[in-house]
Each structure stands twice: as structure tokens, then as C-alpha cells.
N, C-alpha and C positions, 0 to 999 in steps of 0.2 A: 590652864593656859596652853598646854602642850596638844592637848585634845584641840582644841580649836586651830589651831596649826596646823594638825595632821587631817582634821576636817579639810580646811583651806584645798592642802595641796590636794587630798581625794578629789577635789571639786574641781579642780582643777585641769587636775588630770583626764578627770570624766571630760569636761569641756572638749579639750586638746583632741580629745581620741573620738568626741561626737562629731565635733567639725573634720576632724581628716577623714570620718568615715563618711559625713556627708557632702563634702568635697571633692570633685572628679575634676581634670583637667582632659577635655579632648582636643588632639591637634586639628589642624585645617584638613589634615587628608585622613583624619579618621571621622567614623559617626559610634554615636556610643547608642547600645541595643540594652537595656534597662528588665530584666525579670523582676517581678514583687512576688516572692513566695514560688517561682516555678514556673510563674505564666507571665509572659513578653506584653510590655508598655504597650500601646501604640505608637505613641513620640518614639522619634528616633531623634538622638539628641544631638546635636551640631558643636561645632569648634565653640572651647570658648570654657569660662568655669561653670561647669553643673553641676544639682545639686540632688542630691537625691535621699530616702530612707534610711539613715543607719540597720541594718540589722534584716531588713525585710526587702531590701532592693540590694541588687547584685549587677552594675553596669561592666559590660564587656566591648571593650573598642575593636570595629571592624578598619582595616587600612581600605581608603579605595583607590590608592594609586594603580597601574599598571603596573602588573605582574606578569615576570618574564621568565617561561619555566623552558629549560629545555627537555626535550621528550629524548629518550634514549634510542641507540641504534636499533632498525626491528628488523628482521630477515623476513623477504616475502618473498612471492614467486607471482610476476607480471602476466599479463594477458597470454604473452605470445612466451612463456614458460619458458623466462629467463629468472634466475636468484638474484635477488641485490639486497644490499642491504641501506637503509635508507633510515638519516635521521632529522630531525625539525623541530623548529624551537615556537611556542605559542602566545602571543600575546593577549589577557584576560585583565578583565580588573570586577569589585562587584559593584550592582548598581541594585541591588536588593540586600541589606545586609541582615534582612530577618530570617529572608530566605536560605541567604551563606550559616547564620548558624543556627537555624530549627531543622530545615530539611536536608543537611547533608552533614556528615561528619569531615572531618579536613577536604575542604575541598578543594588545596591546592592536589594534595593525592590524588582526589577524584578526577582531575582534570588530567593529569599525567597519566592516569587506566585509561580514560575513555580518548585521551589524545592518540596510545598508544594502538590499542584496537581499532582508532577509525583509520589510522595513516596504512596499517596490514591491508584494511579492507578497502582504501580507495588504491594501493599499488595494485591492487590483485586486480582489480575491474580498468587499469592502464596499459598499455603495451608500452614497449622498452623507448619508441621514440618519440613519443608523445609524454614517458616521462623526461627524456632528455632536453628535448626541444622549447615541452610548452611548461614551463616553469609555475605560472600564469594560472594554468588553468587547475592543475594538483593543486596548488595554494588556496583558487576561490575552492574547492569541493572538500578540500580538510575543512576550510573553515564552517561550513554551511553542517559539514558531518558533525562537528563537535560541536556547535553551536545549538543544535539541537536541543539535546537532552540537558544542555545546561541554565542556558538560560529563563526558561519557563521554571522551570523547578527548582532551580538552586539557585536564581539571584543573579546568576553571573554572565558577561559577556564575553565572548571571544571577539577581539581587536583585529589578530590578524595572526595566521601562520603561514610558516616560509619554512620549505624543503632546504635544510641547510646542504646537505651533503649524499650520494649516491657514489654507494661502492659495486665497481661492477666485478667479476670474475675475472682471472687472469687472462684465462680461455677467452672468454668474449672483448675483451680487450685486444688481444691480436688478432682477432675476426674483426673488430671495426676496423682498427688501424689498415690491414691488406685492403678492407674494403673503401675507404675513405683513400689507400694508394691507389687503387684500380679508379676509383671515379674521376681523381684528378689525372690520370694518364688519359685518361678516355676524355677529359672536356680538353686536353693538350692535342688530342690528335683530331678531333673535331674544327678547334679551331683554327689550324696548321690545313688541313682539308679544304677548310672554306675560304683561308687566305690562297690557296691555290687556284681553287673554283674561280676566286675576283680576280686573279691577275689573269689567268687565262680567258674571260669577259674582255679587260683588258687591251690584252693583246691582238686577240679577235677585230677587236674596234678600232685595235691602231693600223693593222694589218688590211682592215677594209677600207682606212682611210690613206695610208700609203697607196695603196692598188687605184683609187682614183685619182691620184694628185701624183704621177709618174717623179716629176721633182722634188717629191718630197722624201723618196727614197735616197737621193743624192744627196741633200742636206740630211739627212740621218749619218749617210757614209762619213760626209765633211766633220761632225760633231765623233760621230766615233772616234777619226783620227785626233780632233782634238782634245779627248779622254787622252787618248794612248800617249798623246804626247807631253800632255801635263804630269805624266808619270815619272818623266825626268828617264825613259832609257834609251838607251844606246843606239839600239835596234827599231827600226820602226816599219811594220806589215803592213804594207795597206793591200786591202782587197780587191781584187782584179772583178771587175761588174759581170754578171753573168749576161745581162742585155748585150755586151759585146763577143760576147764566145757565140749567142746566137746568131750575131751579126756577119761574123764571119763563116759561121754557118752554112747561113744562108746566099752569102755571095759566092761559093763552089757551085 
């Protein structure tokens, strides 16, 4: 009787341990990549319970969410043979997951080496204002650099990279800063010049139209005093016409 018991639970047991090894749960953002003996399914198996070989099949879940790796600081030296150091962070996810695990080993690694060598090799082929400025355009030639070698071969896409951050030298830092003082004192005196330039236009034009319109300079005078007088002082100048100094002039 006790033999049969212990049969029972072996049977049992076997049971419990056949189904949990032919049992696989995959979530919705992973895909499950199946080996039988060493060599890769075709099916790639989707969300959901699956089932597979006890013993002879080996399912390993690939995640294909978007993966955010940041890439480390790298020291380069720019076109025009300035040092900075510059770091960026890569957005990937895979869309081959036979390819992420037959043809490459951790390929989050591999993406952080080859992020790291293409970001040296697209600063070096940039000059310093063109990495300042164009943000834009470093960002599409990482991506295209790194998306390269990975995609075809390893399954994976690159999303998108963004130049987080550029350190520049102490040195070229107070060289921009005098130069970026010099350019705004220079568009200060340019435009102080050219409001000069218009009011003497101007004046030219009031002075050509005073010269025909003899009364017009009288009302000018009349208006001036009534500045001076709105000023509230004590004292009040008014101007003696020169038309009459030649008036009397001319009657000696």
C-alpha cells in the first residue's frame, strides 16, 4: 500500500515538473526565441501562455521595448582643433530578436562601443560652431552612423540620438564670451550710427522745408518758446531772429 503512494506522488511530481517545464509565460513587450537541441525555431513566439519541449527546447524572452542607454563622456578634437568633451544618450529597441541573440553577444554593450566610437568620429568630421549651433544635424549623423552596423546584422534599430551635453575648455570659454562682448558692442554702435545717419536724413528734409516756407521757421520759434515755457522756469530766453540782425544790416 505504501508503494503505491509513493508511486502516486513520483507521478505526480513528474506531472508538476513536466508541465512547469513545458509552460512558458511571455509578456506583451517580450517575444520568446525557442532553440530545440542548439538550433533556433523559426516561430518566434508572441505574448500569451506557450508551450514547448520539456528537455530538448530552451525558450529565452527578448524585451522589445525602447531602450535607453546613455553613452559616456568621449574627449575629441573638432574640425577646426578645439578639445571638448561630449556626451549622448541613444534610443534602440529590437525588431529582429533572432538576430539580437544568434548574431551578437549583449548587444546592449555592443551598442554603447559602437555609439561611443561613432559620436569621436562624427565630432572630429564637425567644427566647433556647427556643433554649437546645429544640434539638429550631429543628432541625424549619429543616428544614421550607428544605425548602420546594427541594424542589418544584429536585429536592432536605433530610434533616435540626442547630444546631451558639450564641455568646452576654460580657455575657449573666455574666448567666446570677449567674442560674443565684441559682437554685441559692435551691432550697439552700428545701430546708434544708423539712428544717427536717419535723424540727420531728417533734419536735412525739415531744414529743406523750413527754407521754403519762410513762416515756418517762426512757428518753429513760437513752439520752442512754448517747450521752454512749459518747463515751469523763472527765466525765459527767447531768441533774437537773425533775419533781423541782417535787416538792420542792410539799412546802413
Amino acid at each position: 500500500m505504501i508503494t503505491w503512494w509513493i508511486i502516486l506522488i513520483v507521478f505526480v511530481v513528474l506531472v508538476i515538473w513536466f508541465v512547469g517545464s513545458a509552460v512558458r509565460q511571455v509578456e506583451q513587450y517580450q517575444r520568446g526565441v525557442v532553440f530545440r537541441f542548439g538550433r533556433v525555431l523559426p516561430e518566434i513566439r508572441g505574448p500569451g501562455l506557450r508551450f514547448i519541449v520539456p528537455i530538448a527546447d530552451k525558450m529565452v524572452k527578448v524585451t522589445m521595448q525602447t531602450v535607453v542607454l546613455g553613452v559616456p563622456a568621449q574627449g575629441a578634437i573638432t574640425r577646426d582643433n578645439v578639445t571638448v568633451t561630449v556626451d549622448a544618450v541613444v534610443y534602440f529597441r529590437v525588431i529582429d530578436p533572432v538576430k539580437a541573440l544568434v548574431n551578437v553577444r549583449d548587444y546592449p554593450n555592443a551598442v554603447s562601443q559602437v555609439s561611443q566610437t561613432s559620436l569621436r568620429a562624427v565630432i572630429g568630421r564637425a567644427d566647433l560652431d556647427t556643433l554649437l549651433s546645429d544640434r539638429e544635424q550631429i543628432n541625424e549623423q549619429l543616428k544614421s552612423v550607428i544605425d548602420g552596423p546594427t541594424e542589418g546584422p544584429w536585429g536592432l534599430r536605433i530610434e533616435r540620438v540626442e547630444v546631451k551635453d558639450i564641455a568646452l575648455p576654460e580657455t575657449m570659454k573666455r574666448s567666446m564670451s570677449r567674442q560674443a562682448e565684441a559682437e554685441r558692442e559692435r551691432r550697439a554702435r552700428v545701430i546708434a550710427a544708423d539712428g544717427e545717419f536717419q535723424a540727420s536724413q531728417k533734419l536735412s528734409q525739415a531744414a529743406a522745408a523750413m527754407a521754403a516756407t519762410p513762416g515756418a521757421l517762426q512757428l518753429r520759434l513760437l513752439q520752442t518758446v512754448v517747450d521752454v515755457a512749459s518747463e515751469k522756469n523763472s527765466t525765459l530766453v527767447m531768441p533774437f531772429p537773425v533775419e533781423l540782425l541782417r535787416f538792420f544790416d542792410r539799412a546802413r
